[in-house]
N, C-alpha and C positions, 0 to 999 in steps of 0.2 A: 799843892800838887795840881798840876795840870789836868784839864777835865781834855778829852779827844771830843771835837769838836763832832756834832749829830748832824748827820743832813736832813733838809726839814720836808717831811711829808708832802708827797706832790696834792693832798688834798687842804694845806692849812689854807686856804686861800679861798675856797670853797670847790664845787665839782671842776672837775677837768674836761674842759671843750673836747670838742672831736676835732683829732688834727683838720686839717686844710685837705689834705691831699693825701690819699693813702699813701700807706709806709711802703715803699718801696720793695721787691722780692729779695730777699737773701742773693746776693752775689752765689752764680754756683760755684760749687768745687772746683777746685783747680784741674786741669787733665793729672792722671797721674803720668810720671814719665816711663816713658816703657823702661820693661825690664831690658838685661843684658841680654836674657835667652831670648826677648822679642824680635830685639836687633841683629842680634845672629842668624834666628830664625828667617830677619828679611831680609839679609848680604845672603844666604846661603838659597832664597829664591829667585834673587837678581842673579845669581850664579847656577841659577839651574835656568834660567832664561835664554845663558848665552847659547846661541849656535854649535856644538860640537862639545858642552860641554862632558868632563868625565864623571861620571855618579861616584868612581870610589875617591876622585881625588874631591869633590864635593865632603864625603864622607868622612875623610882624614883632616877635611880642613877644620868640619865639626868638632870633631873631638881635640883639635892641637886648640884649637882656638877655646873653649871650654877649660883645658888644660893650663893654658897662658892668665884667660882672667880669675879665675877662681884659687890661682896661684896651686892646684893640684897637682899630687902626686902620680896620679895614673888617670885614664878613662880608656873605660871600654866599649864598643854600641856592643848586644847581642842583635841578632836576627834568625827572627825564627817565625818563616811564613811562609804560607802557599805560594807556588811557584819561583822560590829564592833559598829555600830550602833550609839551611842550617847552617848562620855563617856567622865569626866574631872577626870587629874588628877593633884593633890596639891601638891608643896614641900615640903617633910619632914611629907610625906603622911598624911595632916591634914585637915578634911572636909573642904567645900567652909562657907565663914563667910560672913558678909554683907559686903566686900569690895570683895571679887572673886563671890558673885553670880551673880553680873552683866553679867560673860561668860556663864551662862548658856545658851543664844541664838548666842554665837558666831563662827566665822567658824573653822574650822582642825589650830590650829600652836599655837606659844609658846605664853605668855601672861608674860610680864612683871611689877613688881612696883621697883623701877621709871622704864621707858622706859630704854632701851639701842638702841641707833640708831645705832650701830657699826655691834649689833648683827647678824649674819647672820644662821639666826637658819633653816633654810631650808635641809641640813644634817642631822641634829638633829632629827627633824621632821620626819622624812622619814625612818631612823634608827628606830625609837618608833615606826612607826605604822606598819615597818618589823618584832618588835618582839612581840609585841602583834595579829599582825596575825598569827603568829609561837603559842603563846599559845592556840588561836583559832585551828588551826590544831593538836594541839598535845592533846588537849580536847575532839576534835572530833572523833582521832584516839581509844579511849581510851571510849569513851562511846556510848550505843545505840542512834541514832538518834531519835526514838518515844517517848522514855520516858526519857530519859534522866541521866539512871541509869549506872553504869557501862557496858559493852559488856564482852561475852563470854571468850574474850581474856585476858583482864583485871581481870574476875574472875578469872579464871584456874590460872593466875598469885599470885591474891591475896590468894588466897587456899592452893597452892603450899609452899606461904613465913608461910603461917598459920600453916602449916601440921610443918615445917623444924622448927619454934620457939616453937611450942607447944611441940618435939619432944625432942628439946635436952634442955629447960626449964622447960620444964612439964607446960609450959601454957595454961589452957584449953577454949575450946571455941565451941559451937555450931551450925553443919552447918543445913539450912533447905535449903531444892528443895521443891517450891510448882509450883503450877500450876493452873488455870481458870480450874472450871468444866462447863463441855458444852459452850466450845469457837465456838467447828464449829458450832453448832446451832445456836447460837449467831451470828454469820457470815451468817448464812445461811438465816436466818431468816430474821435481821435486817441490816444485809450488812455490810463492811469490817469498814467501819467509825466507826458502834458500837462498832467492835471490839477494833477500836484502842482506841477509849474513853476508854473501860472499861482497857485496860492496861496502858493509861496513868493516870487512877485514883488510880492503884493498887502504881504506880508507886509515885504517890503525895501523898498516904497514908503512904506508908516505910519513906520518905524524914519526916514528921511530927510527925514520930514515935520512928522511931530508933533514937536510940542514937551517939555521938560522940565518933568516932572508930567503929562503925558497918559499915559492907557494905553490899550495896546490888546493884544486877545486874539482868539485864535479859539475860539470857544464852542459849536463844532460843524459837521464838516463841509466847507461851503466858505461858511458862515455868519462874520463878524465882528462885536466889539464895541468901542468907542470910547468915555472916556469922557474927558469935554474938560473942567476946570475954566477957571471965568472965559469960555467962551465965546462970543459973540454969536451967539445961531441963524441969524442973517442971513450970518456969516462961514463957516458951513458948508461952503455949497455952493464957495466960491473956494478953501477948503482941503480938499476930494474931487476937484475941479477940480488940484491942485498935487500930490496923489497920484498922478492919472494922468499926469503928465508925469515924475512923478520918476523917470528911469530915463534913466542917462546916457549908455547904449550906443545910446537911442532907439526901441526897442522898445515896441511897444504896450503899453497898460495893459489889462489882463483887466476887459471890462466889469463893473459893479454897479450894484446899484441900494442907497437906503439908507431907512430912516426914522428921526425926530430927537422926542425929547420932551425938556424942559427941567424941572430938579430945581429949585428944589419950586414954581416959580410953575405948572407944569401936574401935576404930581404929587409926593407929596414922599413916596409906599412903594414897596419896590422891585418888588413884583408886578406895581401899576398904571403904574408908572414904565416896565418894560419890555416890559409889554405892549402902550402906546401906544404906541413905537418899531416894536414888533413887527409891530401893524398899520397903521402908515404906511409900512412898509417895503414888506408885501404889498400894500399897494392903487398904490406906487409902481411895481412892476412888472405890475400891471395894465394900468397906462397906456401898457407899454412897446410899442414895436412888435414884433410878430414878426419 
C-alpha cells in the first residue's frame, strides 16, 4: 500500500532565516460591484439632473424598472410626508386593486409582490420623494398661492407664446382682464378673509368652466386673466354668464366686470393686445351702476 507522501518540516534543516524582504500587504479586496438598486439609484439622479425634468415620470420609471429586473409581479412607492401629503404610486401607473389597497395605511417606502429581501430600496426612496418635491416647488413657482390659478409670471409667459403662435399661424384666441367690483369694500366691510373667499370662488368657478387648453390666472390682486383659444368673442359673455352659476352649493358669484380683445385680428403684440382688454375692462366698469 502506498504511504501519501509527508511534506518535510520547514525546520528539518535547522532555524529559518528571516525573509530578505518583508512579506508583502495582502492584495485588498476587490471593490464590490454595485448593487442593481445602486445603479438605479444613479440613472434616476442623472435623471433628476436633467433640465425640466418630471418627478412623477422619474417616479414611475423607479418602480417599472424595479419591476423589469427583479422579474416582479407588482410595486408600489407609498408616501407619506410633510408637505406631499398622502400619495401611492403603482407600477406601470395602474390604480390600487384589492391586492395594493391594503398600503393605503402604510408608511413612506417601496412595497413589493413577492417580497425581495435583497432589495435595498432606501436610495430609491429618497431619490422619488427628491423629485416629487421638485414638482411641488416647480408648481408653486409657477402658480398663485390663494387660488391656485396660474401667477402673473406664468401668464405674461403664456400670452407672450399666444401672441408669437397666433402671429405667424394666424391662430386666433381671446384674451379677457376682469376684475372684482367693489373688492375694497368687500375688505373693508367684511375683512380680508371675505376677500380671499370671494377670489378663491372666482377661482373654483374658471377651474369648472373653462375648457381644456384655456388658461387662467390671477395677475394681480383681485384682477384676472383668461386666455381662450379658438374662441368666438360673441361666446364670451354666455361663458362669464356660466362662471357665475358654477357653484354647486348655490352661492352667489362675486361680481366682475371684464374687457375682451381678440389676437391678432384686433392686435397681434402683447402690449397692445392687453392694453385694449385693459381699457375695455375700465370703461366696462364705468358704466356699472353704483
Amino acid at each position: 500500500m502506498a504511504r501519501a507522501l509527508q511534506p518535510v518540516p520547514d525546520d528539518a534543516y535547522g532555524p529559518v532565516p528571516p525573509p530578505v524582504l518583508p512579506s508583502p500587504d495582502p492584495p485588498p479586496d476587490p471593490p464590490h460591484a454595485p448593487s442593481a438598486m445602486s445603479e438605479l439609484g444613479a440613472d434616476l439622479v442623472r435623471e433628476l439632473a436633467r433640465p425640466n425634468a418630471s418627478g412623477i415620470g422619474i417616479l414611475y420609471r423607479a418602480l417599472d424598472d424595479i419591476v423589469a429586473y427583479y422579474d416582479l409581479d407588482d410595486a408600489v412607492l407609498v408616501i407619506d410626508e410633510p408637505g406631499l401629503g398622502r400619495q401611492i404610486f403603482r407600477a406601470g401607473r395602474q390604480p390600487l386593486d384589492n391586492g395594493s389597497v391594503v398600503l393605503l395605511d402604510a408608511k413612506t417606502g417601496l412595497y413589493t409582490d413577492p417580497d425581495v429581501r435583497d432589495l435595498d430600496d432606501v436610495l430609491v426612496v429618497d431619490v422619488c420623494l427628491i423629485a416629487l418635491r421638485l414638482d411641488f416647488l416647480r408648481y408653486d413657482a409657477w402658480h398663485d398661492p390663494l387660488t391656485g390659478l396660474y401667477d402673473r409670471r406664468s401668464f405674461d409667459r403664456l400670452l407672450e407664446n399666444g401672441v408669437a403662435r397666433s402671429r405667424r399661424y394666424n391662430w386666433p384666441f381671446a384674451l379677457v382682464i376682469l376684475d372684482l367690483d367693489a373688492f375694497k369694500a368687500l375688505n373693508d366691510q367684511h375683512g380680508h378673509a371675505a376677500g380671499d373667499d370671494a377670489l378663491r370662488s372666482l377661482a373654483d368657478r374658471f377651474r369648472r368652466v373653462l375648457r381644456f387648453g384655456d388658461d387662467a390666472a390671477r395677475i394681480g390682486g383681485d384682477e384676472f386673466g383668461l386666455i381662450l383659444p379658438n374662441t368666438n368673442p360673441g361666446d364670451v359673455p354666455g361663458l362669464l354668464e356660466r362662471v357665475h352659476a358654477a357653484d354647486p352649493t348655490g352661492a352667489p358669484a362675486p361680481p366682475f366686470s371684464y374687457g375682451l380683445a381678440v389676437c391678432p385680428t384686433e392686435a397681434d403684440e402683447f402690449d397692445t393686445l392687453f392694453r385694449l382688454a385693459d381699457e375695455r375692462l375700465y370703461a366696462a366698469k364705468k358704466r356699472r351702476p353704483e
